[in-house]
C-alpha positions as CSV (number, residue, x, y, z in Angstrom):
1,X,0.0,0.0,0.0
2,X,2.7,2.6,0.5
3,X,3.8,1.9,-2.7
4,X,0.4,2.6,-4.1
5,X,0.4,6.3,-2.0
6,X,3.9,7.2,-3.1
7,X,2.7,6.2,-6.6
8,X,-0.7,8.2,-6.5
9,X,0.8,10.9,-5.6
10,X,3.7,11.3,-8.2
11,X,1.0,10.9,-10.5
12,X,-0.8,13.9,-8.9
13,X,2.2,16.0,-8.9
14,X,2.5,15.1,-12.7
15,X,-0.7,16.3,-13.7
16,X,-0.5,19.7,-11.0
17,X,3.1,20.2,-12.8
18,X,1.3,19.8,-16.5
19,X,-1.5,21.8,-14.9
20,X,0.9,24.8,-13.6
21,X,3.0,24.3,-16.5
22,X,0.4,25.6,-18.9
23,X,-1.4,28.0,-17.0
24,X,2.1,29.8,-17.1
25,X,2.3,29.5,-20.7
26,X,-1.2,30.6,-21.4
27,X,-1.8,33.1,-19.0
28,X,0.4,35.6,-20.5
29,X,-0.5,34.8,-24.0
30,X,-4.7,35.4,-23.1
31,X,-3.9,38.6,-21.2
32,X,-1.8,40.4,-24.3
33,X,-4.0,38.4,-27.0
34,X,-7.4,39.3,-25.3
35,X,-6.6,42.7,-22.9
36,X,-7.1,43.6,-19.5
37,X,-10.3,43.7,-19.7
38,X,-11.7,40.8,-21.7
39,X,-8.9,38.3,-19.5
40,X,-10.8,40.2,-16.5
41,X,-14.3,39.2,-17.5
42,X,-12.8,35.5,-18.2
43,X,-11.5,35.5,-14.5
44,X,-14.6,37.0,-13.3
45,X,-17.3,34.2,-14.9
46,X,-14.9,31.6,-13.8
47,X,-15.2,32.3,-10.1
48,X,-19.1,33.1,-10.2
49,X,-18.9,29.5,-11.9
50,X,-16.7,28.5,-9.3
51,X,-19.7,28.5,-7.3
52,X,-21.2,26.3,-9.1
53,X,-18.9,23.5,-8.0
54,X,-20.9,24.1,-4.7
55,X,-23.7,21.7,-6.2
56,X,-21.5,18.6,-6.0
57,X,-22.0,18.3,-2.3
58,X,-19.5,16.3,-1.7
59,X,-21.2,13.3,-3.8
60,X,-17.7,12.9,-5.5
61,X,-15.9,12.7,-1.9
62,X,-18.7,10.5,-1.1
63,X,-18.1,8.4,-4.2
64,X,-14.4,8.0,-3.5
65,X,-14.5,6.7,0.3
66,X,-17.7,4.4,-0.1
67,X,-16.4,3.1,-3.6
68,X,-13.2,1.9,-1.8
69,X,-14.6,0.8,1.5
70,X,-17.3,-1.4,-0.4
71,X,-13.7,-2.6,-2.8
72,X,-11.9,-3.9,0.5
73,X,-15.7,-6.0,1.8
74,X,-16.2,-7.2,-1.8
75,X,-19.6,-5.3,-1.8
76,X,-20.3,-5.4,-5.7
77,X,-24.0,-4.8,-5.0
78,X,-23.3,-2.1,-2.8
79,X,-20.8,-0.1,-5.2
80,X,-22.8,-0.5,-7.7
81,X,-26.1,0.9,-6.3
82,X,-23.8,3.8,-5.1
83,X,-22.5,4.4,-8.3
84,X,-25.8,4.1,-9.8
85,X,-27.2,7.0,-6.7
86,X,-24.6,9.3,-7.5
87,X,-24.9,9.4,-11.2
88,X,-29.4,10.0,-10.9
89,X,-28.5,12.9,-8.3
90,X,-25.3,14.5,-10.3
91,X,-27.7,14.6,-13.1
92,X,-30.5,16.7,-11.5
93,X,-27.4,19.0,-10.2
94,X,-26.1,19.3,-13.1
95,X,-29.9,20.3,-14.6
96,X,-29.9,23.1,-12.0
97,X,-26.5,24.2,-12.8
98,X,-27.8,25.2,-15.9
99,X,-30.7,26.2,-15.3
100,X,-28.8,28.6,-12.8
101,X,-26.7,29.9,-15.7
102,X,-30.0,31.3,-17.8
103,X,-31.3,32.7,-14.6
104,X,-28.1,34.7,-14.1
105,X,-27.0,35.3,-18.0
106,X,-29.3,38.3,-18.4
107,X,-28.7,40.2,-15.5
108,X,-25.4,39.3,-15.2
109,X,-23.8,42.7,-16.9
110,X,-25.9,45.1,-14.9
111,X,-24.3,43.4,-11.5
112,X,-21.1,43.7,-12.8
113,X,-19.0,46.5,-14.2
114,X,-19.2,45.5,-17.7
115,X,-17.9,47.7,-20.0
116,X,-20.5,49.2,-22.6
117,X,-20.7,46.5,-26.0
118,X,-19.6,43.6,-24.2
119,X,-22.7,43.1,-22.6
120,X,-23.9,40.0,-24.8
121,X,-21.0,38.6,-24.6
122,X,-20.7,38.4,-21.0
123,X,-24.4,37.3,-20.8
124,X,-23.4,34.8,-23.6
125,X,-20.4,33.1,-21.7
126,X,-22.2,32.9,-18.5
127,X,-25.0,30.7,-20.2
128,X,-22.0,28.8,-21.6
129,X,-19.9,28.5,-18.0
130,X,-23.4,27.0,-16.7
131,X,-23.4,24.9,-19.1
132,X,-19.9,23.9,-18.5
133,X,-20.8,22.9,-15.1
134,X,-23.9,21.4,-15.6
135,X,-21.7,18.8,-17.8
136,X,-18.6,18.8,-15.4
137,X,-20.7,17.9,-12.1
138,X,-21.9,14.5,-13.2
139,X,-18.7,13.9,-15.1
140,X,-17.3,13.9,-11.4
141,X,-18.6,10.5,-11.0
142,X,-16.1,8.7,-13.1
143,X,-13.0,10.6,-11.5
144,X,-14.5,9.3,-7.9
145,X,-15.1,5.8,-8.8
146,X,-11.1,5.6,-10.3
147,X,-9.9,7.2,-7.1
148,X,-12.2,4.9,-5.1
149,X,-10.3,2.3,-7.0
150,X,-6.5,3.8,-5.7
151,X,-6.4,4.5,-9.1
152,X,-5.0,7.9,-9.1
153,X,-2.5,7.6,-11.9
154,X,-5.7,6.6,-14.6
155,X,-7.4,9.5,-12.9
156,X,-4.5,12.0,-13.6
157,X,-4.2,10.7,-17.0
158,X,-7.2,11.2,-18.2
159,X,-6.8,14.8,-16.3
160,X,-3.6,15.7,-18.2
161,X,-5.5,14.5,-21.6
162,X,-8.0,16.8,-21.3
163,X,-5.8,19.3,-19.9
164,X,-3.2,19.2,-22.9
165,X,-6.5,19.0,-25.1
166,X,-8.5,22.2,-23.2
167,X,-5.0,24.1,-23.9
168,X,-4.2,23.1,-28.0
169,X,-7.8,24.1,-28.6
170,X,-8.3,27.8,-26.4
171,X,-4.7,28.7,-28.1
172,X,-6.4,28.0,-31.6
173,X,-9.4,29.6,-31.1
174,X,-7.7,32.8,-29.8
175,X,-5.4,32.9,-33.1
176,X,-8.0,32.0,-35.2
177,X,-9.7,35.4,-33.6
178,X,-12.4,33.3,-31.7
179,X,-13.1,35.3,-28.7
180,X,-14.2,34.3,-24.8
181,X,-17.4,32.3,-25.7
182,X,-15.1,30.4,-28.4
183,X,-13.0,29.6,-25.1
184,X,-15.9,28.6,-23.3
185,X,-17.0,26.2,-25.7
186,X,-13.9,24.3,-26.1
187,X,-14.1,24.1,-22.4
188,X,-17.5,22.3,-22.8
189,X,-16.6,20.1,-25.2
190,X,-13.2,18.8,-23.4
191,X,-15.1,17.8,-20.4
192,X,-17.5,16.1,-22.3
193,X,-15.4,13.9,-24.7
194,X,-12.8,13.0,-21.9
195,X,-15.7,10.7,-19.9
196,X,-15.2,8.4,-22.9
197,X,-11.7,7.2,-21.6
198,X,-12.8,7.5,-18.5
199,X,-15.8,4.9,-18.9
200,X,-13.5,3.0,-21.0
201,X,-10.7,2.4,-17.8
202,X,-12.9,1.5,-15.5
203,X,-14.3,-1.1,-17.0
204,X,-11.2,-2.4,-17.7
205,X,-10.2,-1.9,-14.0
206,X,-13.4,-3.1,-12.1
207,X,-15.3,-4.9,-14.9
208,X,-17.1,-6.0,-12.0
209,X,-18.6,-2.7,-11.5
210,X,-21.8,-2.2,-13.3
211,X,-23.1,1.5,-14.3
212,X,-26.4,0.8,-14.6
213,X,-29.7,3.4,-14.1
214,X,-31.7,0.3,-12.6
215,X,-28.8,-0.2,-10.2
216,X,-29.9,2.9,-8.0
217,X,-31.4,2.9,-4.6
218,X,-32.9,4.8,-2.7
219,X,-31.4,3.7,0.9
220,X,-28.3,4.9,-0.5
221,X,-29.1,8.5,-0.2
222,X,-29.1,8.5,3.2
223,X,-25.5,6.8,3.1
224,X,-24.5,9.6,0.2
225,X,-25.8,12.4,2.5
226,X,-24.5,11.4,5.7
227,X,-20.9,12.0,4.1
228,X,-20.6,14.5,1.9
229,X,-23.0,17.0,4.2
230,X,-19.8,17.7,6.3
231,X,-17.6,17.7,2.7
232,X,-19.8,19.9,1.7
233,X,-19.4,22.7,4.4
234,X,-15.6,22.6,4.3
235,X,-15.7,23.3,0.5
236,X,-18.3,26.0,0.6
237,X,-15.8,27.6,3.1
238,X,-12.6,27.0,0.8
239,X,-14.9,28.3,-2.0
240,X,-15.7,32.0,0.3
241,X,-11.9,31.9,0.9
242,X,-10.5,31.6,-2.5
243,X,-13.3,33.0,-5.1
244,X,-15.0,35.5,-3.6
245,X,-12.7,38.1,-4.0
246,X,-12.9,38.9,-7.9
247,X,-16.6,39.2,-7.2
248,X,-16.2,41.9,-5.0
249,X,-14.0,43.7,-7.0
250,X,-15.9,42.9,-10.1
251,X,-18.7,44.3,-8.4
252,X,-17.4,47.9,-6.7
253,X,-14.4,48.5,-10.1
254,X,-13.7,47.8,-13.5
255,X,-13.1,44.5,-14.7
256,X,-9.3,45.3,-15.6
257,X,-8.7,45.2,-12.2
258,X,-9.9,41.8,-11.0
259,X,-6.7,40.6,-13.4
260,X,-3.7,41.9,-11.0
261,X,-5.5,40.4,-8.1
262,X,-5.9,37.7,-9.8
263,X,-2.7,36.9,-11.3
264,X,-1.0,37.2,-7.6
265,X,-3.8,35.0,-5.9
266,X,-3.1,32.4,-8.7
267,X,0.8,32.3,-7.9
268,X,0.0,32.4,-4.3
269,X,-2.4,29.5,-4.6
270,X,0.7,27.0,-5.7
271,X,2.2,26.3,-2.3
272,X,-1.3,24.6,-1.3
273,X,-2.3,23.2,-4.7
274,X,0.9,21.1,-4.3
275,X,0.7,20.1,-0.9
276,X,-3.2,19.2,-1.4
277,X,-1.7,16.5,-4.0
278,X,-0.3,14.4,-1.4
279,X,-3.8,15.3,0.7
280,X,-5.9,13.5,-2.0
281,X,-5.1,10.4,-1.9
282,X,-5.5,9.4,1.8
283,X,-9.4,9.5,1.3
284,X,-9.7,6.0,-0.1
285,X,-6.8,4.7,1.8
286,X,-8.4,5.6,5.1
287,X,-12.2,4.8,3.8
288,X,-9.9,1.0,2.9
289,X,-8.8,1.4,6.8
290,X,-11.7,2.0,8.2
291,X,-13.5,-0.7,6.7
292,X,-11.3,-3.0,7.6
293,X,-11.1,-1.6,11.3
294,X,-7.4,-1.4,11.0
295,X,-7.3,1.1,14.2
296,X,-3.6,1.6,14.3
297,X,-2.6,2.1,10.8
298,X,-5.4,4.7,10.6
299,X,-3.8,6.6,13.1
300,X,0.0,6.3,11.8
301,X,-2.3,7.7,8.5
302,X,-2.9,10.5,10.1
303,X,0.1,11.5,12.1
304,X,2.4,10.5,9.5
305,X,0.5,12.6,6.6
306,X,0.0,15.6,8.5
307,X,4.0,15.7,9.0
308,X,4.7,15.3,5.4
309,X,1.9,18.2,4.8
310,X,3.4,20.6,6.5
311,X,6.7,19.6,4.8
312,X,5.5,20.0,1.5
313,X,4.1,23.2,2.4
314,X,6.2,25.3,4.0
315,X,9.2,25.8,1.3
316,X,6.9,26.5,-1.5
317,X,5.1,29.1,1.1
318,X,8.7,30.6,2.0
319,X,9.7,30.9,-1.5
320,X,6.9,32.6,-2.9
321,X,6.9,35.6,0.4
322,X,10.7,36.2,-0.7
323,X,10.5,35.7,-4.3
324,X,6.7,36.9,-5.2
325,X,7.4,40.5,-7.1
326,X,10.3,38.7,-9.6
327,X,8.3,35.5,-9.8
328,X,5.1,37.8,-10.9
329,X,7.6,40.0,-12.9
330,X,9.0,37.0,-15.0
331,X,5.6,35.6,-15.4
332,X,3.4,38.8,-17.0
């Protein structure tokens, strides 16, 4: 098993490297191809999507822990009907994601400070970022099930395909003079074609699990619920912490000026993205734990992970207080 973790997470760290990587290449190229203003409006619609994310409830934490707990009893009937569960409620989510998105299109320029002629546009990609999360939420359910499985490194793969995929096509649609909706569409279509891998790997992993709609139950939202309630209160607070900012300023000054903020909150974000990496794959390992009632190794877990947190953190933190103004300076 601890070759599993140290595997997992290298394959995290590769796809948050690829991640990084290209968000450094691309952010500079979107700012000078689309302006301070336009790369402003992008930011902006991504963190009131952000909020969106909210409507997972923690199904896809859920997903993870009960997918590998029901793994170690041999449970097949159980995962399945879980797997089943999840998929019925990510669908309605997704519905009201959407539905969400046309409420908020039309009124979304006059709450914001969007500059005069680029109001259908903005109305235009906030339909579209609904959209995009109305499609991403039940897509969720396949990245749960591989992680459930301690399959990170499938996870990650398919993460850095439709990473490398989401990147090739925004780059040519901006030089083919596509603008933000263009971008937004791309974005759709990524996170839709990349559940065909996914679908594809799990069978091959667990051809034993079934995902079928006459699968669900009912009993299982109880067992769904009781879990990701709690999930779902830690991420609405990481979500206050780390997106409600632009809104604000979108709200009280012009949208050119969410993009310093945002540039600096992005590069400050990177000592906890990489320390999270390690973070993620204890779920399932514990959930395995757990089920097993192996006691002491679930609290060597937990002693032993929070060490190797707080190494991983603190020298990425250090570096970016002393180097932030020539790291931002060398980036834009």
């Amino acid at each position: 098993m601890e070759q599993r973790v140290l595997y997992n997470t290298a394959s995290n760290y590769a796809a948050q490297i690829v991640t990084i990587g290209l968000g450094l290449l691309l952010t500079p190229f979107l700012l000078h191809s689309l302006g301070p203003s336009a790369y402003g409006l992008w930011v902006l619609v991504s963190s009131v999507a952000g909020y969106g994310a909210l409507l997972d409830f923690g199904i896809a934490s859920a997903i993870v822990k009960y997918t590998s707990e029901y793994q170690a009893r041999s449970e097949q009937t159980q995962a399945d009907s879980l797997v089943a569960t999840a998929v019925g409620l990510y669908l309605l989510l997704g519905l009201t994601a959407i539905l969400l998105g046309l409420v908020l299109a039309p009124i979304f320029p006059r709450l914001f400070s969007v500059p005069p002629g680029n109001e259908a546009t903005a109305s235009w990609l906030v339909l579209l970022a609904g959209i995009n999360v109305g499609v991403a939420i039940p897509s969720a359910t396949t990245t749960g099930i591989l992680r459930g499985l301690h399959r990170f490194d499938l996870a990650n793969l398919i993460g850095i395909g439709g990473t490398l995929l989401n990147a090739l096509l925004t780059v040519a649609v901006v030089l083919a003079g596509g603008n933000l909706v263009g971008m937004m569409v791309v974005a759709i279509f990524v996170t839709a074609i990349m559940q065909i891998p996914s679908i594809v790997l799990i069978h091959r992993v667990a051809p034993n699990l079934r995902l079928l709609w006459r699968a669900a139950d009912r009993s299982q939202l109880r067992t769904v619920a009781g879990f990701s309630s709690s999930t779902f209160i830690t991420n609405l607070a990481g979500q206050l912490k780390t997106k409600t900012d632009e809104i604000v300023i979108g709200l009280f000054l012009p949208l050119a000026a969410v993009t310093p903020y945002a540039l600096a909150n992005r590069l400050s974000e990177t000592a906890q993205i990489f320390a999270q990496q390690f973070i993620k794959v204890l779920l399932p390992i514990a959930s395995m734990y757990d089920a097993t009632e192996a006691s002491a190794r679930l609290r060597t877990l937990y002693v032993l992970s929070t060490r190797l947190t707080l190494a991983i953190f603190v020298p990425f933190a250090c570096v970016l207080v002393v180097l932030a103004q020539p790291l931002l300076t060398l980036w834009v």
